[in-house]
C-alpha positions as CSV (number, residue, x, y, z in Angstrom):
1,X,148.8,152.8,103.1
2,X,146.4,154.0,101.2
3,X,144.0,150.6,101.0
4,X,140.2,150.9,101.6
5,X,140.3,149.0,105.0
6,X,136.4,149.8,105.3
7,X,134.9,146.6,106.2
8,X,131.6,148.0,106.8
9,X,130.9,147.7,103.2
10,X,129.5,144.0,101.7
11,X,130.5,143.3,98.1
12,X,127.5,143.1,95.7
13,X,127.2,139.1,95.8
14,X,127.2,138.7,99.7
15,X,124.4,141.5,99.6
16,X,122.7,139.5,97.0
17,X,123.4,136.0,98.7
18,X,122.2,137.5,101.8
19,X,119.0,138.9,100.1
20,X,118.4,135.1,98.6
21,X,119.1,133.7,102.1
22,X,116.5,136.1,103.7
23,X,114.0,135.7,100.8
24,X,114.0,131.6,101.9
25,X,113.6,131.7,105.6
26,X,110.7,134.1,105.0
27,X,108.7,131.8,102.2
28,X,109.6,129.1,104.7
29,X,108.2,130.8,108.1
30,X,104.8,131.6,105.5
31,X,105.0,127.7,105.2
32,X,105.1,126.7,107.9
33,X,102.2,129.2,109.5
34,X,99.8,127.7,106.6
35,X,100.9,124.4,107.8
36,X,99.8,125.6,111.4
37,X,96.7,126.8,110.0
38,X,95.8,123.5,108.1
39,X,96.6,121.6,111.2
40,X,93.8,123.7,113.3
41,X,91.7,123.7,110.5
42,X,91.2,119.8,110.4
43,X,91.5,119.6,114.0
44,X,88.6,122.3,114.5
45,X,86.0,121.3,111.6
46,X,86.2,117.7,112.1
47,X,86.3,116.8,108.3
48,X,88.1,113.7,108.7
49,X,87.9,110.9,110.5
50,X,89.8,110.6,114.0
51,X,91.5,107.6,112.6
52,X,93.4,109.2,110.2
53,X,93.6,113.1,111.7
54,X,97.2,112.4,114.4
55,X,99.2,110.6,111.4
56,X,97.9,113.5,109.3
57,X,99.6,115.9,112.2
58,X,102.6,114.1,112.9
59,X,103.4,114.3,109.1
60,X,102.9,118.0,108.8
61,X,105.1,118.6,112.4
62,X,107.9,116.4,110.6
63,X,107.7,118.7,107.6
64,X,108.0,121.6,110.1
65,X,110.8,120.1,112.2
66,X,112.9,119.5,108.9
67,X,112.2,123.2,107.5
68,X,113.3,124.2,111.5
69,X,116.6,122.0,111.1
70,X,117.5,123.1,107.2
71,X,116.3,126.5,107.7
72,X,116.5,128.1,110.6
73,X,118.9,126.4,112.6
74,X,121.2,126.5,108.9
75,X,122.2,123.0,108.8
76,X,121.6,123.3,105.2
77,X,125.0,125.1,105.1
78,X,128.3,123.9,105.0
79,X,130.8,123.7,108.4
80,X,127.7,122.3,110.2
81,X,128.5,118.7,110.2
82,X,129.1,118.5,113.7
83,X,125.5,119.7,114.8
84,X,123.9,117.8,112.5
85,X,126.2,114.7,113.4
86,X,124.9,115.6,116.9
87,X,121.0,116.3,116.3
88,X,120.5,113.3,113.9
89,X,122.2,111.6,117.0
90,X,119.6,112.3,119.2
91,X,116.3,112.1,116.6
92,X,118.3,108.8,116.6
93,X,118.4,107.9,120.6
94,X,114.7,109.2,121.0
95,X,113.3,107.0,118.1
96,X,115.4,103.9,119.7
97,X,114.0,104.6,123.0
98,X,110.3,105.1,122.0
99,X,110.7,101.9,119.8
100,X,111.6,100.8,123.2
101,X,109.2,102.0,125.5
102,X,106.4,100.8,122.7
103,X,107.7,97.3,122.7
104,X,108.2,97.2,126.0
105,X,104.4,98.1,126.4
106,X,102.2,96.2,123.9
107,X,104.3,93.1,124.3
């Protein structure tokens, strides 16, 4: 009866693995404000051509949408296969259909 039932206390490697975790999402939020920044920045002064300045955007909001998806919404982790089944799902059914709409335009 006289076990330490106090399981407000974290063993030394979950407080370290937690430290690790937090230490991640933070250098990943800083990332992706600089990628913000870079996105205004060539939007605002112009630098490059307007042929090349949306695929430059759309490459840095995919790079942002994956650190979202590993980062923040965990799917890194493991018992997540379900959501990510799920969300690659619909990136799936929302490519298909834009494909869609595109071809269905130019043609």
């Amino acid at each position: 009866m006289s076990e330490n039932s106090n399981s407000n206390q974290i063993n030394p490697f979950q407080k370290e693995k937690n430290k690790e975790e937090m230490k991640k999402q933070l250098i990943t939020f800083a990332l992706m404000i600089i990628f913000t920044l870079i996105a205004f920045g060539i939007v605002i002064s112009e630098a490059m051509d307007k042929m090349f300045v949306i695929p430059v955007l759309i490459i840095l909001a995919v790079i942002q949408v994956g650190f979202q998806f590993y980062y923040f919404m965990h799917m890194k982790d493991k018992d997540h296969e379900i959501p990510s089944i799920l969300i690659y799902g619909g990136i799936w059914a929302a490519i298909l259909t834009l494909t869609g709409l595109g071809v269905i335009t130019w043609w």
